[in-house]
C-alpha positions in Angstrom: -39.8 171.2 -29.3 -37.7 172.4 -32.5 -38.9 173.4 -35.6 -41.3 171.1 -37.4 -40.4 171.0 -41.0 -43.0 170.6 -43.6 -42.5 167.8 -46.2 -42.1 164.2 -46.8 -40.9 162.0 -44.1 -38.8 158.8 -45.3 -39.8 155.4 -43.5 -37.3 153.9 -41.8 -35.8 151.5 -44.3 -35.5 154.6 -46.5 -33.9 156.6 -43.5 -31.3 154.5 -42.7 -29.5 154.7 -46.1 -29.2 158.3 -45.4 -27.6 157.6 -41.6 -24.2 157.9 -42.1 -24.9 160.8 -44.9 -26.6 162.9 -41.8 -23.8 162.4 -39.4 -21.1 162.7 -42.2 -22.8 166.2 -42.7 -23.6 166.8 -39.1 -19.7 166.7 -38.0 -19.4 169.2 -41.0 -22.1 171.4 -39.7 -20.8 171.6 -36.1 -17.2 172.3 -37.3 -18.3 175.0 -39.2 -20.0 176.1 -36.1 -17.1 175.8 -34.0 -14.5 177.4 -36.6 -17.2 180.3 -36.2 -17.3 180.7 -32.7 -15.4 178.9 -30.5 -13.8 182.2 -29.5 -16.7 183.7 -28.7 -16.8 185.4 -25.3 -18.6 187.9 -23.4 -21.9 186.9 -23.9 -24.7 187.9 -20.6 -27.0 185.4 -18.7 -29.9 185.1 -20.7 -32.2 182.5 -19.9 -35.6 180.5 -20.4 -38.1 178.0 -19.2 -39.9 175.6 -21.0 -43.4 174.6 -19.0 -45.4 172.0 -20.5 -48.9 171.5 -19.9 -51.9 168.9 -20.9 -55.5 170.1 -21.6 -57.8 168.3 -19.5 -61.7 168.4 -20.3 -64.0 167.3 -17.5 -67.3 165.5 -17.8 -68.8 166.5 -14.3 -71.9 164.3 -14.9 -70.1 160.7 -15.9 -67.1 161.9 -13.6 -64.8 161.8 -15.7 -61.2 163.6 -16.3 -60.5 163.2 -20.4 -57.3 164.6 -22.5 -58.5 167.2 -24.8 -57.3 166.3 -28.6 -57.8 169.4 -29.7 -54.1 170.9 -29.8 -53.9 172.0 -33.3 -57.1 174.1 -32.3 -56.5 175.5 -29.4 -52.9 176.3 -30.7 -54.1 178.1 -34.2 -56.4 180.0 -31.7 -53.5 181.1 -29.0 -51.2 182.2 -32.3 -53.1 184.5 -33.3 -53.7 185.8 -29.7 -50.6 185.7 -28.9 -49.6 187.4 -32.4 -52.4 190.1 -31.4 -51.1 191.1 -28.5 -49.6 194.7 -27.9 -47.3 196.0 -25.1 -50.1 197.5 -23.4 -51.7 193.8 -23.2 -49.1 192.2 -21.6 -48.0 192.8 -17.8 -45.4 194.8 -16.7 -41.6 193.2 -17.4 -43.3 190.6 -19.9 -43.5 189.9 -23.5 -46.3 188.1 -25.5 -45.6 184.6 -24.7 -45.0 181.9 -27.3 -46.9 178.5 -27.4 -45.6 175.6 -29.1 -47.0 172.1 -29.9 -45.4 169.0 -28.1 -45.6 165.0 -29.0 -49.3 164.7 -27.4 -52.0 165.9 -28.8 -53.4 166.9 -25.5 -50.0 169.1 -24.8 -49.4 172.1 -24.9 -45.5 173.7 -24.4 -45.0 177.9 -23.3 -42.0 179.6 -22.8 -41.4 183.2 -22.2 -42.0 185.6 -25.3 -38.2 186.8 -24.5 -35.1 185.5 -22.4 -35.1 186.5 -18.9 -31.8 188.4 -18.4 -29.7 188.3 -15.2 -31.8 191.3 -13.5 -33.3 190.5 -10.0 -36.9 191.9 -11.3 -36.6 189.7 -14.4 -35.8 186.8 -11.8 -38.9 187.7 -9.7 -41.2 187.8 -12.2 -40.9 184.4 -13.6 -44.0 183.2 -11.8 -46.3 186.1 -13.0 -44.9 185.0 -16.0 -45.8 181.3 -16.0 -49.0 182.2 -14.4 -49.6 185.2 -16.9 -49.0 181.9 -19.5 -51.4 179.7 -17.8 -53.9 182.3 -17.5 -53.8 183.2 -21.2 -54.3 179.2 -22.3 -57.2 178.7 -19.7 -58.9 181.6 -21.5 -59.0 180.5 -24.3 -60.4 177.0 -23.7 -63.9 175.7 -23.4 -65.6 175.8 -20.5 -64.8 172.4 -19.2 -60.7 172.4 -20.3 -58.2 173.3 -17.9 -54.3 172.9 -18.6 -52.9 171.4 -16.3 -48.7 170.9 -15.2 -49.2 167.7 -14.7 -46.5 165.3 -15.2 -48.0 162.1 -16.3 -51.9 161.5 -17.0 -52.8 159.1 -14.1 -55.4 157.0 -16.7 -53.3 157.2 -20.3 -54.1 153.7 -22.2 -56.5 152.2 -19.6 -59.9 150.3 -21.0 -62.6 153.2 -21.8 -62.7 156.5 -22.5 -59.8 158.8 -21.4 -59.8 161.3 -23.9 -62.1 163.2 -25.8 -63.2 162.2 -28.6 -62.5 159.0 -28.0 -60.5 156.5 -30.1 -59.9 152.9 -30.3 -55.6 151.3 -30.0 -57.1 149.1 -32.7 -55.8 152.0 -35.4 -52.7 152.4 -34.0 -50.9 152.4 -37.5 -47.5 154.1 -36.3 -47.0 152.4 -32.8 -48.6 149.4 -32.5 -50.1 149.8 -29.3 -52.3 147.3 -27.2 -53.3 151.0 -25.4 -53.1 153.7 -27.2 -55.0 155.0 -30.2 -53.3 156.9 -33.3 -54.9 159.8 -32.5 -53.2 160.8 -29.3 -49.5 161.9 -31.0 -49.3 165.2 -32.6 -50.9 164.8 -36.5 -47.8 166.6 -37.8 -45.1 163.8 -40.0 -42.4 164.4 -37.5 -44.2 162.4 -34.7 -46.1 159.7 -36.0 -42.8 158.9 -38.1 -40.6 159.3 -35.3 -43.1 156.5 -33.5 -42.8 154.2 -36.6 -39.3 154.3 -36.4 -38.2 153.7 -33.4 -40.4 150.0 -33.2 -39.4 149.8 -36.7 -35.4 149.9 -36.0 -35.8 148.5 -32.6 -37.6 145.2 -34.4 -40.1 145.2 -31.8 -42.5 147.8 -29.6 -41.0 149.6 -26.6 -41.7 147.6 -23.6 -41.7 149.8 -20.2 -42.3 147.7 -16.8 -42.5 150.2 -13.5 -42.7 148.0 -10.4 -46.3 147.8 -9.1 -47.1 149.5 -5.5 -48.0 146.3 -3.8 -50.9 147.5 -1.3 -53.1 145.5 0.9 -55.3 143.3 -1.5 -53.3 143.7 -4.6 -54.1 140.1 -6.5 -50.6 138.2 -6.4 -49.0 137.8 -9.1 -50.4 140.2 -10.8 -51.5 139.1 -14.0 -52.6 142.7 -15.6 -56.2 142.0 -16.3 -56.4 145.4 -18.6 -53.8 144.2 -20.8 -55.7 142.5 -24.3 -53.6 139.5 -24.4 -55.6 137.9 -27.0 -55.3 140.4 -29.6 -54.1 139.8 -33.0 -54.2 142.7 -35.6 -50.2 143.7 -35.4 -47.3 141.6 -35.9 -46.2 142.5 -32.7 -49.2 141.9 -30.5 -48.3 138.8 -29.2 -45.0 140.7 -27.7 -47.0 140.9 -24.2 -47.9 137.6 -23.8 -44.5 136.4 -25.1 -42.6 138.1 -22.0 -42.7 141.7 -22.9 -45.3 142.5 -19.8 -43.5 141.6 -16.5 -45.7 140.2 -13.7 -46.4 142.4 -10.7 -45.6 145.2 -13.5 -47.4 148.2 -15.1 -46.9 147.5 -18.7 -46.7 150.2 -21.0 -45.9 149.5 -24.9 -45.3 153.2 -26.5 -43.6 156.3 -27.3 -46.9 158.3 -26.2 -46.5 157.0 -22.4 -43.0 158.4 -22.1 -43.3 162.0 -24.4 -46.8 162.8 -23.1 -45.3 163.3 -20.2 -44.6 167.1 -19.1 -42.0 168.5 -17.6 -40.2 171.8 -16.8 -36.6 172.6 -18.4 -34.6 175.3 -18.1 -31.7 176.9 -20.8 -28.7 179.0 -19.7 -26.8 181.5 -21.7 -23.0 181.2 -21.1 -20.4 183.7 -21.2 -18.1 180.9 -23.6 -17.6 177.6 -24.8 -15.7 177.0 -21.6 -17.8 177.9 -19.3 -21.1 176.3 -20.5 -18.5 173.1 -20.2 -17.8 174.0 -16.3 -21.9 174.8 -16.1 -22.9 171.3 -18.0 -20.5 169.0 -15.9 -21.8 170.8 -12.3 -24.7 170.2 -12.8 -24.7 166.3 -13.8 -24.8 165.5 -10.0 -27.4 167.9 -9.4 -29.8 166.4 -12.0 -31.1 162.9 -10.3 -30.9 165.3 -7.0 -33.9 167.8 -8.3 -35.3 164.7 -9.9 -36.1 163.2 -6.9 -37.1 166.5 -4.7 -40.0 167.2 -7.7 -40.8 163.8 -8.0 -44.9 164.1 -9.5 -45.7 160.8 -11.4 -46.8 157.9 -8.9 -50.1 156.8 -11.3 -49.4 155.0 -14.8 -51.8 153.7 -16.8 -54.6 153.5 -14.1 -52.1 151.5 -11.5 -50.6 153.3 -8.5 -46.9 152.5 -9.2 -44.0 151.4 -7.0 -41.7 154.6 -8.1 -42.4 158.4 -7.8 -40.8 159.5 -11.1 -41.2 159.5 -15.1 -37.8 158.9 -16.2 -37.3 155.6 -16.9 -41.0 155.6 -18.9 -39.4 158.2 -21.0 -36.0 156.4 -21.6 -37.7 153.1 -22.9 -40.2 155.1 -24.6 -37.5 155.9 -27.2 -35.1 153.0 -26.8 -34.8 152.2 -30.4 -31.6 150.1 -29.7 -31.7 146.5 -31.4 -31.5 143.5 -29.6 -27.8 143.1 -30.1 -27.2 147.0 -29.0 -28.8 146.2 -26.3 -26.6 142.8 -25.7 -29.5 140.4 -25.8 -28.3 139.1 -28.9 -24.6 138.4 -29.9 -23.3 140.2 -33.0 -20.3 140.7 -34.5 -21.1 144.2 -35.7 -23.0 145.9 -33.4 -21.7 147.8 -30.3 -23.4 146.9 -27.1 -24.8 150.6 -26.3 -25.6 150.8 -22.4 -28.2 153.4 -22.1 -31.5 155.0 -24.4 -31.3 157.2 -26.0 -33.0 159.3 -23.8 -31.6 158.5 -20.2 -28.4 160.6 -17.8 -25.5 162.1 -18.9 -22.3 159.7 -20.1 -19.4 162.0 -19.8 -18.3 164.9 -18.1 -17.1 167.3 -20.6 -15.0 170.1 -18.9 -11.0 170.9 -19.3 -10.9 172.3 -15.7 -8.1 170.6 -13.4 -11.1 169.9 -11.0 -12.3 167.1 -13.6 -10.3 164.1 -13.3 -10.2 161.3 -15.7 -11.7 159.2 -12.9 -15.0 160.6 -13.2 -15.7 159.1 -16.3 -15.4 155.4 -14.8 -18.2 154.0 -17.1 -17.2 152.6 -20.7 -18.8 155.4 -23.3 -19.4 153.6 -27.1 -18.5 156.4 -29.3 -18.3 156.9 -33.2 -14.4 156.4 -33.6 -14.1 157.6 -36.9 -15.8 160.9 -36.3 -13.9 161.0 -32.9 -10.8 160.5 -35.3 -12.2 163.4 -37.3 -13.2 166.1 -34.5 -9.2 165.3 -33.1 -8.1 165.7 -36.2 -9.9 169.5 -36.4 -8.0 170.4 -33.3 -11.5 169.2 -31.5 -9.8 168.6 -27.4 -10.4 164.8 -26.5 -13.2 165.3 -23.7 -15.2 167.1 -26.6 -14.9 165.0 -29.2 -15.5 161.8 -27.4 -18.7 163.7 -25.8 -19.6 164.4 -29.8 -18.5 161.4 -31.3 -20.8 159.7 -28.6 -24.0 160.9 -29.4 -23.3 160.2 -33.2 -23.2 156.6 -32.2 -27.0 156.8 -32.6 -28.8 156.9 -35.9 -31.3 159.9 -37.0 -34.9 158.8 -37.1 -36.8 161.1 -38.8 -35.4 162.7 -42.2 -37.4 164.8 -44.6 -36.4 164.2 -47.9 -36.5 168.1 -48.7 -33.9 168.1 -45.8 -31.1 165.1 -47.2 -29.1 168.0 -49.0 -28.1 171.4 -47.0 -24.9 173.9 -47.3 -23.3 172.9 -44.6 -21.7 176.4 -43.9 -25.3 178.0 -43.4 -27.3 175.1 -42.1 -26.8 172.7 -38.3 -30.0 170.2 -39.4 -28.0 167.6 -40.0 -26.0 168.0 -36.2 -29.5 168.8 -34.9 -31.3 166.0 -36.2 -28.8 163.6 -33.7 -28.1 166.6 -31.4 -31.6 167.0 -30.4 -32.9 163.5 -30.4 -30.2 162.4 -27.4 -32.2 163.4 -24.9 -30.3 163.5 -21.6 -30.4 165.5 -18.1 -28.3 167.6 -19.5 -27.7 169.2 -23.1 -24.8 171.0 -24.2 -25.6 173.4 -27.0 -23.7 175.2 -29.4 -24.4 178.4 -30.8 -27.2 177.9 -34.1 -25.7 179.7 -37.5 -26.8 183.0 -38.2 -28.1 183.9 -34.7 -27.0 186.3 -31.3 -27.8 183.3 -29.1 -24.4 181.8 -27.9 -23.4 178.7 -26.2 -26.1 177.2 -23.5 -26.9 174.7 -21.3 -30.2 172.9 -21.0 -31.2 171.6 -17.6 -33.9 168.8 -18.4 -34.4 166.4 -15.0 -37.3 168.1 -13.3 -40.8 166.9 -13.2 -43.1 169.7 -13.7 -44.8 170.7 -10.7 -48.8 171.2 -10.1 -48.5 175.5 -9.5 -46.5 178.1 -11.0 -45.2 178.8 -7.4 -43.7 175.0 -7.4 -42.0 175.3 -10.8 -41.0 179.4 -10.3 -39.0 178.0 -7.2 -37.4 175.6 -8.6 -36.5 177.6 -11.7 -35.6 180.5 -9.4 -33.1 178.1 -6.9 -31.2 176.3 -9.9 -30.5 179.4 -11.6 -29.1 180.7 -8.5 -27.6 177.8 -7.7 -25.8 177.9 -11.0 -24.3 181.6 -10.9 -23.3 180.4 -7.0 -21.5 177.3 -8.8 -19.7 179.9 -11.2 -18.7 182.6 -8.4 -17.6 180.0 -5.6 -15.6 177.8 -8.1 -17.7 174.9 -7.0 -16.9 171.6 -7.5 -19.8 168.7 -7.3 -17.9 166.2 -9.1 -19.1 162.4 -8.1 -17.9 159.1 -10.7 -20.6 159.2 -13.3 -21.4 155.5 -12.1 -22.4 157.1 -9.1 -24.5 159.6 -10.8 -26.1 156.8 -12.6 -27.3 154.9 -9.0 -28.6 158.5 -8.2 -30.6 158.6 -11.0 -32.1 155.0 -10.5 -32.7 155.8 -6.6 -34.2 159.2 -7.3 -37.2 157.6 -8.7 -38.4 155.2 -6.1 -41.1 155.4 -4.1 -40.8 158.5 -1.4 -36.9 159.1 -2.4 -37.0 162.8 -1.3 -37.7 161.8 2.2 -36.4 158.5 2.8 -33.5 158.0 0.5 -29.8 159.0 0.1 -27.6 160.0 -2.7 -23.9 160.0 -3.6 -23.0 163.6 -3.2 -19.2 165.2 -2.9 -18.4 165.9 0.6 -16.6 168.9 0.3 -17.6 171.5 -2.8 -15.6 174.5 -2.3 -12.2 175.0 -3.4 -8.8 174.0 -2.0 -8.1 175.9 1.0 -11.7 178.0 1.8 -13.9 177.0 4.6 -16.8 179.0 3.4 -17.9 180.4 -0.8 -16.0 183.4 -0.8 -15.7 185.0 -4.7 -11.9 185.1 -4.9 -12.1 187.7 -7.8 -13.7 191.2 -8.1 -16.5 191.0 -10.3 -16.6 192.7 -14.0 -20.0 192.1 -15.5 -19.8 191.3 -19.1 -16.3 191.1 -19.0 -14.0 187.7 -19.5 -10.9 189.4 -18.3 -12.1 190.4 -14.6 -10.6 193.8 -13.7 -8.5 194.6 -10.4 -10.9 196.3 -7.6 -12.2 196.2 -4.5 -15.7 193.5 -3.9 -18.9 195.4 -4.5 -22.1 193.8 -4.5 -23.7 193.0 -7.6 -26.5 194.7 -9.1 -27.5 191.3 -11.2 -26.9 187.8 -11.9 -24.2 187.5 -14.4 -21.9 185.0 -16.3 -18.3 185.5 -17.5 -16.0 184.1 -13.9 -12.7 183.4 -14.4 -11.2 180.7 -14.4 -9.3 179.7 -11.4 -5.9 177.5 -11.7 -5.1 174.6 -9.9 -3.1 175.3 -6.4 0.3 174.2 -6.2 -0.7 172.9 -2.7 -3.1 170.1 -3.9 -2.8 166.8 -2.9 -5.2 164.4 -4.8 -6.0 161.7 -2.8 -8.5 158.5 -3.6 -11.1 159.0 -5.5 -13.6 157.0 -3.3 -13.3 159.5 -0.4 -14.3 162.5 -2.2 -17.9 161.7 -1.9 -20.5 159.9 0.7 -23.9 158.9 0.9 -26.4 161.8 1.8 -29.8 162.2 2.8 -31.9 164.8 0.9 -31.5 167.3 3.7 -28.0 166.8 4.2 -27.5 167.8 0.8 -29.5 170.8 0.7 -29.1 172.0 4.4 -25.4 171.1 4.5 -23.4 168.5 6.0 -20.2 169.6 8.2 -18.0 172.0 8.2 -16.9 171.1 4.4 -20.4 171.6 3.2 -22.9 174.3 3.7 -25.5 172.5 1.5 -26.8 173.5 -1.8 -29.3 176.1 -0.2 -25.5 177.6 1.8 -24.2 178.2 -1.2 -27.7 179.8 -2.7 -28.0 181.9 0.2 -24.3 183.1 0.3 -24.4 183.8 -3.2 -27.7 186.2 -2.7 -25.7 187.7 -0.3 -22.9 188.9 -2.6 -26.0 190.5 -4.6 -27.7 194.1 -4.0 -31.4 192.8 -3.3 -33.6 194.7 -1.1 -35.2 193.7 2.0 -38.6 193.0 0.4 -37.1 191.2 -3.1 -34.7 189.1 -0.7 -38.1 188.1 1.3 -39.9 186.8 -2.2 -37.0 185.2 -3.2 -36.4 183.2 0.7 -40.1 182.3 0.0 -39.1 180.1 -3.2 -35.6 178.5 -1.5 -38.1 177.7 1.9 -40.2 175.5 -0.4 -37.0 173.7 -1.8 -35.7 173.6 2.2 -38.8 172.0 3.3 -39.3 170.0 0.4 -35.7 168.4 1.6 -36.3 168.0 5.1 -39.7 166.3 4.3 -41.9 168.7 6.1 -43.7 169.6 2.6 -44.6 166.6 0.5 -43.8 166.0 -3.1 -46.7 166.3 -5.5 -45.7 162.2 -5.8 -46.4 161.2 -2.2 -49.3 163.7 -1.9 -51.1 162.3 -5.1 -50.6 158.7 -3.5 -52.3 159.5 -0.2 -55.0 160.9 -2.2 -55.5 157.7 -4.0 -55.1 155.9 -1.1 -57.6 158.0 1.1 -59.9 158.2 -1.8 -63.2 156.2 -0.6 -63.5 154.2 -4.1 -59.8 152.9 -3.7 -59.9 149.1 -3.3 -56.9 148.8 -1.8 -55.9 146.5 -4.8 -53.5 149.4 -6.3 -56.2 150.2 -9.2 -57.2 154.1 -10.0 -60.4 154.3 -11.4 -62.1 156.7 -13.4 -63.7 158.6 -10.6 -60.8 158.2 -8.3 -58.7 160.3 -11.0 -61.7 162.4 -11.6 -61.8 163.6 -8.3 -57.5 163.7 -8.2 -57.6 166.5 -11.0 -60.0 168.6 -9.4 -58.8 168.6 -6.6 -55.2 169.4 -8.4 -56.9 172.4 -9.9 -58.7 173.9 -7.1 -55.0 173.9 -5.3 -53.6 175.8 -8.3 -56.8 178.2 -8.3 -56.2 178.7 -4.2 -59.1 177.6 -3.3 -58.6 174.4 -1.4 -55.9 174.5 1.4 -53.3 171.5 1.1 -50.6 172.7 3.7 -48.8 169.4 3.6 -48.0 170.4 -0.1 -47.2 173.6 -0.6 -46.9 176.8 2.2 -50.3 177.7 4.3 -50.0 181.3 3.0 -49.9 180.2 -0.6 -52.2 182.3 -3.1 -51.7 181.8 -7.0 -50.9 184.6 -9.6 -48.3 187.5 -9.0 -45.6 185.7 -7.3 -46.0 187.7 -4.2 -46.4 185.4 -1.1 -47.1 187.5 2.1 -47.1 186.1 5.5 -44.3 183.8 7.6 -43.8 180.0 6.5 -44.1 177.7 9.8 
């Protein structure tokens, strides 16, 4: 979550007569950025996590699991913690963490008080340091709070009480909802006005269907029975009865069901412009992939759903297109605009030879003016159109302290559209007046129920992206395919039993295994002649690598195949060693010792087994806990004291003190990121 500015949000028929004033400015802003430092090269790995959590109070004598409202609390209370902390508080390797606030008023977001650099102990002590994080929230909760990394609250918006205090949808002044009260979205004027705005320019609520998980005596149709039909206190309560709820659907109405959610995103420094453009298009492909593997949200609004995942509750949580954007209405004006603005990547954005213009087979609506205008700045085509693209969408929330900024010294105005696409990936230049330099931010991953779960997965895609970088990888698919991966990543037990477009072969022209063609110079863009030593750290700054004379490109459609989850992770022929090959041929170009290399083969083992389906996802283990719960009907519901008993049972996993082997390794133990013992 970015700043949060204080001062006077404009409604949304006063925003919109500032649109084209924020993105005339924005295109300023960013070409002022770009003048600045689109030479800039050299810069090291840094990078970050972002680990949300939601605060959970329990009522052990009604058995009942509630959200805790009490963010701006608990959060005043860890700041000035967190701002008392010394050196001699903190553990070894760590800085005082930094907790932010997040769209739910039961959230809470952490990140590491600094940047993890490219060292193999910084790497190896990112699950001390989410635990350290989790550790220091919990201790300063009441009693009967826990926060939780949990992606969605099983019981959000169902009949009763389900958070604490409790609140009636009947005040729901901003959204509208049939489910969810006022008080659940963060109090500050960014969030409730962001809500407002979005039904407001939409014309009508969100509507979110998942399919519903059909079991034995599930009532067909199912005619939601939980759903107020009758109500009549917002113009748009009828919306539900008028078609907006599906039959044999979960129907959510909301901005709070889709950003309550948590999840677990990761941020990588890159050596240049050029490179983060290499690092955001490889890992496009890879995003409905690690989607699917951490899969953790099977449970909406008290329903056991048909899918595993909470992406496309987040993408119409925000869909503010109109009906004709969203071609249910002719118009002569309005573009048709495929996606949310929250959903998968559109374009791939790279110069390299490996990216041909057959990858971006799907038709992208951009802004062709300010395309006209980045060309015109000596902006390349594949970046401008990627720009020009987002700027197709209006800003929704503007301050009115904000409308008029120097546009050499301020990037509000490119930030304000920048940071409300929200897509799997997010390419992101350098902010004025700052070291940082241009990133990548990884966003598809659900956020998993221990540190250990999320520190492996953090651990394997940052290795997986320096492996991308030194082997020249290419994982190029059409980004039509990219988009059925998405949609297939979220069904019901896609980790195990589906499969995925994914490029046969990945390593250059010419190379039967990832070999780094090119001595390494850390630090350096111009790699030095020398003979291959190993590496001391992970690092950035690999040259580029021309296209062969030799190539012969052939069509596009035999580049790529279906794939089972463990066919893309263990490898697949003699063209491809797998995403975990490439990991562990990659570690091997690095000086780790014995015992580090052991730690880290404990994190890429839970990814391995994750793929071959011999651990579960947190999605498919939650389910058979419904399902084996002896209060569960059969009829697909998820009462209160089923989810009671789901979250404690959640925490005592994460405390190690029940056993749940079909989830996570028997010799699992939580904390220092140290996990003994052989994995069967």
């Amino acid at each position: 979550m970015g700043l949060l500015y204080l001062g006077t949000p404009l409604t949304w028929d006063q925003t919109k007569q500032y649109a084209d004033h924020v993105r005339e400015h924005g295109i300023i802003q960013f070409l002022h950025t770009w003048d600045r430092v689109k030479d800039r090269c050299g810069d090291e790995l840094l990078w970050g996590d972002e680990v949300e959590y939601m605060v959970v109070t329990f009522d052990n004598e009604a058995k009942n699991a509630k959200l805790s409202l009490r963010q701006t609390e608990i959060l005043a209370k860890l700041g000035k913690v967190v701002s008392d902390l010394t050196d001699d508080d903190t553990p070894a390797l760590m800085t005082a963490p930094t907790f932010h606030p997040e769209y739910g008023r039961y959230m809470l977001e952490s990140t590491p008080g600094s940047p993890y650099t490219g060292s193999i102990p910084d790497l190896l002590c990112v699950e001390a340091n989410m635990h350290y994080r989790r550790t220091l929230a919990r201790k300063h909760l009441k009693a009967n709070e826990i926060p939780f990394t949990f992606t969605s609250f099983p019981r959000l918006g169902t009949p009763g009480v389900f958070t604490e205090p409790h609140f009636s949808p009947d005040d729901a002044k901003s959204s509208h909802s049939l489910f969810l009260p006022e008080e659940i979205t963060n109090p500050h004027a960014r969030f409730p006005t962001l809500t407002a705005n979005i039904r407001s320019r939409r014309g009508s609520k969100v509507a979110i269907n998942l399919p519903l998980f059909i079991d034995e005596r599930t009532p067909r149709p199912f005619v939601d029975p939980t759903i107020p039909w009758q109500r009549s206190i917002y113009p748009e309560d009828p919306e539900a009865k008028n078609g907006a709820a599906l039959i044999d659907h979960i129907y959510m109405d909301a901005m709070g069901f889709g950003m309550g959610c948590c999840c677990l995103q990761l941020t990588f420094q890159s050596c240049n412009v050029d490179e983060a453009r290499r690092m955001y298009d490889a890992l496009i492909p890879v995003g409905p992939i690690m989607l699917a593997l951490t899969a953790a949200s099977p449970v909406w609004r008290g329903y056991l759903a048909d899918v595993d995942c909470r992406w496309n509750v987040i993408a119409g949580s925000v869909d503010d297109r109109t009906p004709e954007e969203r071609g249910l209405k002719p118009s002569k004006g309005s573009v048709v605009i495929p996606k949310s603005r929250y959903d998968s990547v559109g374009l791939y954005i790279s110069n390299d030879w490996i990216n041909k213009p057959e990858y971006n087979d799907e038709q992208v609506p951009y802004n062709e003016p300010i395309f006209k205008r980045l060309r015109d700045e000596g902006i390349d085509e594949l970046l401008a159109k990627h720009i020009a693209h987002l700027f197709i969408r209006d800003p929704l929330v503007i301050f009115s302290e904000t409308i008029h900024q120097d546009d050499t010294a301020s990037n509000d105005h490119f930030e304000n559209i920048q940071s409300t696409n929200w897509q799997t990936l997010r390419f992101k230049p350098p902010p004025p007046n700052s070291q940082i330099g241009w990133r990548v931010e990884f966003r598809s991953m659900e956020v998993q129920m221990t540190d250990f779960e999320n520190a492996a997965f953090a651990v394997f895609t940052v290795l997986l992206s320096r492996a991308i970088l030194a082997f020249n990888l290419n994982f190029y698919v059409p980004i039509s395919k990219v988009d059925a991966n998405m949609a297939r990543a979220q069904r019901r037990d896609a980790a195990r039993s589906g499969k995925f477009y994914f490029r046969k072969s990945v390593l250059p022209p010419g190379h039967t295994s990832p070999v780094i063609s090119t001595p390494p110079s850390s630090g350096s863009c111009s790699p030095t002649d020398g003979t291959l030593v190993k590496e001391k750290k992970l690092r950035n700054c690999f040259p580029f690598v021309p296209r062969p004379p030799h190539v012969e490109d052939g069509p596009i459609e035999d580049e790529y195949e279906e794939m089972t989850m463990e066919e893309i992770f263990v490898g697949k022929g003699s063209k491809f060693p797998g995403l975990l090959g490439v990991v562990e041929a990659y570690i091997d170009t690095l000086d780790v010792s014995v015992g580090d290399r052991l730690q880290i083969g404990k994190y890429l083992d839970l990814v391995r087994r994750r793929a071959t389906g011999s651990l579960q996802t947190p999605a498919t283990w939650m389910r058979d806990f419904v399902r084996s719960h002896p209060s569960y009907k059969f009829d697909s519901a998820v009462n209160q004291e089923i989810n009671y008993d789901l979250l404690v049972a959640v925490d005592e996993i994460e405390r190690g003190v029940r056993s749940a082997p079909e989830l996570l390794p028997e010799d699992y133990r939580p904390g220092n990121g140290y996990h003994s013992g052989s994995t069967p």
